[in-house]
C-alpha positions in Angstrom: 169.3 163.0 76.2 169.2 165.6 73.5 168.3 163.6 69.6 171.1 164.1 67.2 169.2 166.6 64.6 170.9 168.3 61.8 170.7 172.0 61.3 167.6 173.1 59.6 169.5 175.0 56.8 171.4 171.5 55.7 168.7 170.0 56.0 166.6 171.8 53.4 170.0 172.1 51.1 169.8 168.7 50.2 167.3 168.6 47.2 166.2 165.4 45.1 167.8 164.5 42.3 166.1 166.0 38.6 165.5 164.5 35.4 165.5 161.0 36.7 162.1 158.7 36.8 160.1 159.3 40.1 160.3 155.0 40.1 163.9 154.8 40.2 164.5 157.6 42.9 162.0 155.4 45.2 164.0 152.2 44.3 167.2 154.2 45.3 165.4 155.7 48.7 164.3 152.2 49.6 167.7 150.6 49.3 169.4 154.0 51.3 166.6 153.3 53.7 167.7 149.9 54.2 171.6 150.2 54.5 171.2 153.0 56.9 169.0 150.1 58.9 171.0 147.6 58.9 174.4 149.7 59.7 172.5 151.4 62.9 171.4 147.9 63.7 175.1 146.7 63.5 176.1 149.9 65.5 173.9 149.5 68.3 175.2 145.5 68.5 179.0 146.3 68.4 178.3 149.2 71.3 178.6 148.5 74.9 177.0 152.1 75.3 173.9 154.1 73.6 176.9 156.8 73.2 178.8 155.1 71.0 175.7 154.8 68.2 175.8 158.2 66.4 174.1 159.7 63.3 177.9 160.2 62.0 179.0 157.4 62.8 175.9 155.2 60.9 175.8 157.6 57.8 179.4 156.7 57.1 179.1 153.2 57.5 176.0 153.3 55.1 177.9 155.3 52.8 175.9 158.0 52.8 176.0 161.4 53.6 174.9 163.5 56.6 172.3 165.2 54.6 170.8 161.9 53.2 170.4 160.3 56.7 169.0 163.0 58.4 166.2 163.6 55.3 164.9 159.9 56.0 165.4 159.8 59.5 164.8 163.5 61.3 166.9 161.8 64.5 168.7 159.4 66.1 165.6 158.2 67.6 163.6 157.9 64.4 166.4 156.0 63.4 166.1 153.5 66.3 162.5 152.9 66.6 162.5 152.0 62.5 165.2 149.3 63.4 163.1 148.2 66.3 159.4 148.0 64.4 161.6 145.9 61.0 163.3 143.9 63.6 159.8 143.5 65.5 158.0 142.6 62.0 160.5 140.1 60.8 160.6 138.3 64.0 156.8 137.8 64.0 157.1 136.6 60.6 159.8 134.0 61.3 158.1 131.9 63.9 155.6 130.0 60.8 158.9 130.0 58.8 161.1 128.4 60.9 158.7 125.8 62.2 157.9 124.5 58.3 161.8 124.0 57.9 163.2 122.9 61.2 162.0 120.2 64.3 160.2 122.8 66.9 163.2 122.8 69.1 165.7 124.3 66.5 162.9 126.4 65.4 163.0 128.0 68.7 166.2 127.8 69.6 166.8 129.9 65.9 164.2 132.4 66.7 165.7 133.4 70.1 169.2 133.6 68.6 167.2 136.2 66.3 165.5 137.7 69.9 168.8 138.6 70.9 169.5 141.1 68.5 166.0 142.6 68.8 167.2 142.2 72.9 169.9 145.0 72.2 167.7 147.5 69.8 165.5 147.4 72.5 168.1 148.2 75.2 169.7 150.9 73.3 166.1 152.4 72.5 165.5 152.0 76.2 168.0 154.5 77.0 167.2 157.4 74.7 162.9 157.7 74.6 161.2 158.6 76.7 158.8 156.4 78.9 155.7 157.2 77.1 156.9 156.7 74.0 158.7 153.0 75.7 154.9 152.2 77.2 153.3 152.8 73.8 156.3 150.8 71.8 155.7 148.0 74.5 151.8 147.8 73.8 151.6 147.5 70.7 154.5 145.1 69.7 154.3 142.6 73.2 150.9 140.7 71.6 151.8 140.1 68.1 155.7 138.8 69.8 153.3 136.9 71.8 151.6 135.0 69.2 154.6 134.5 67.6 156.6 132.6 70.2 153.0 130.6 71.3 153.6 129.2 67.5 157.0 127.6 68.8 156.4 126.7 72.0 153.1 125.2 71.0 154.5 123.5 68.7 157.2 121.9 70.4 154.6 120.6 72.9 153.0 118.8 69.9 156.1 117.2 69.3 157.2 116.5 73.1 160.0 118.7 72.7 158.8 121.3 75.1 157.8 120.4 78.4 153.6 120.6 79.2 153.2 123.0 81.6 154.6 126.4 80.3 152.9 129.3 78.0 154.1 131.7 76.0 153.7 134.3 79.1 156.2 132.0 80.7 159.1 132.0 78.4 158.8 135.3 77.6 159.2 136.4 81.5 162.5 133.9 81.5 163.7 135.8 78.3 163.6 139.2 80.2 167.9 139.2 80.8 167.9 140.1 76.8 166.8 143.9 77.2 168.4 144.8 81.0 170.5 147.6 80.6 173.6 146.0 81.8 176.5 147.9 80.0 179.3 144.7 81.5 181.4 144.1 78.5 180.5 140.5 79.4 177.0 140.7 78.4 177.1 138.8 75.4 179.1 136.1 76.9 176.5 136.1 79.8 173.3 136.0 77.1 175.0 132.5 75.0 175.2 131.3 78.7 171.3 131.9 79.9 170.0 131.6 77.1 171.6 127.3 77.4 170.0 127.4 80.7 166.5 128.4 79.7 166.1 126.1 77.0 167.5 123.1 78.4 164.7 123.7 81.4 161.9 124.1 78.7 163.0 120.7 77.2 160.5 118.2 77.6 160.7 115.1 79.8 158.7 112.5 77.3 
C-alpha cells in the first residue's frame, strides 16, 4: 500500500511560528507530538481495518491541521511505528511498576490488559510495512518485551502464583492470538475470552 504523504508544496508552506521563544515552540511540538499519538493509537483500536486509520482522519481528532501532522510525521507509517516504539517503551517500563504496587498475578494480569493494545498497533503496522522493516521492528523490541514479562512471570513463581514449569518464551508463544490479522468484528470479544484461558492455565497449583 501506497503511505499517505502530503504534497511537497503544503508541506514546505507550513513555516514555524516567529517571535516566540525556541523553548516554548518545543513544549508546544512535544504536546502536538503526543495528541497526534495518542489519537492514531485510539484510531487504530476503534478500526476493524488498517483502511479505516487515515492521516485525515487522526489530524482532525488531534485538532490539528493537515500541515502540522504531516511536518512531524512524513507518513502514515511514521506515524505508526512512533505509536508502536512509545507503546513498546512504556510497556517495558511497567513490568517493575506494577509488581511494586500489585500481588504478581494482578501485575500480570494488568500488563497484558496493556499487551492488548500494543497487540493491535502491531497488527495494523503489520499490514502496511514492509517485511524488512516488520523483521527489523521484531528484533529489536522481542528481547527487551522479553525481559519485561520474565519480571512478572518470575515473580509470580516466587510467590506460587504462577505455576513452575513455564518461561517467559512460553507465555509469550500463548500470547501470539493478540497480533493475528483477523479482521472478525468479534476479535475483541474473542481476546477478553483467551486471554481468561491463558492465565487461568499459568495459575499455580501450590
Amino acid at each position: 500500500m501506497v503511505p499517505q504523504r502530503l504534497p511537497e508544496q503544503t508541506r514546505r508552506g507550513n513555516q514555524p511560528a516567529r517571535g516566540r521563544p525556541e523553548s516554548e515552540l518545543r513544549s508546544d511540538s512535544a504536546r502536538t507530538r503526543r495528541r497526534l499519538l495518542d489519537a492514531a493509537r485510539a484510531a487504530l483500536e476503534d478500526a476493524d481495518d488498517i483502511d479505516q486509520v487515515t492521516m485525515h482522519g487522526i489530524a482532525r481528532a488531534a485538532g490539528v491541521g493537515q500541515g502540522t501532522i504531516y511536518r512531524h510525521f512524513p507518513s502514515r507509517e511514521d506515524l505508526l511505528l512512533a505509536v508502536y516504539h512509545v507503546d513498546v517503551e512504556q510497556l517495558v517500563a511497567t513490568a517493575p511498576a506494577l509488581l511494586a504496587a500489585h500481588p504478581p498475578r494482578e501485575a500480570l494480569r494488568r500488563w497484558v490488559d496493556q499487551l492488548v493494545s500494543y497487540g493491535q498497533v502491531k497488527r495494523g503496522l503489520g499490514q502496511i510495512v514492509q517485511a524488512a522493516t516488520s523483521d527489523a521492528i521484531r528484533s529489536q523490541w522481542r528481547p527487551p518485551v522479553l525481559d519485561a514479562l520474565a519480571q512478572l512471570v518470575e515473580a509470580g513463581q516466587a510467590s506460587g502464583d504462577i505455576r513452575a514449569d513455564v518461561d517467559a518464551e512460553d507465555v509469550w508463544q500463548l500470547l501470539t492470538f493478540l497480533w493475528s490479522r483477523d479482521t472478525d468484528r468479534q476479535w475483541r470479544a474473542r481476546v477478553k475470552r483467551r486471554l481468561d484461558v491463558v492465565l487461568d492455565g499459568l495459575h499455580g497449583q501450590g
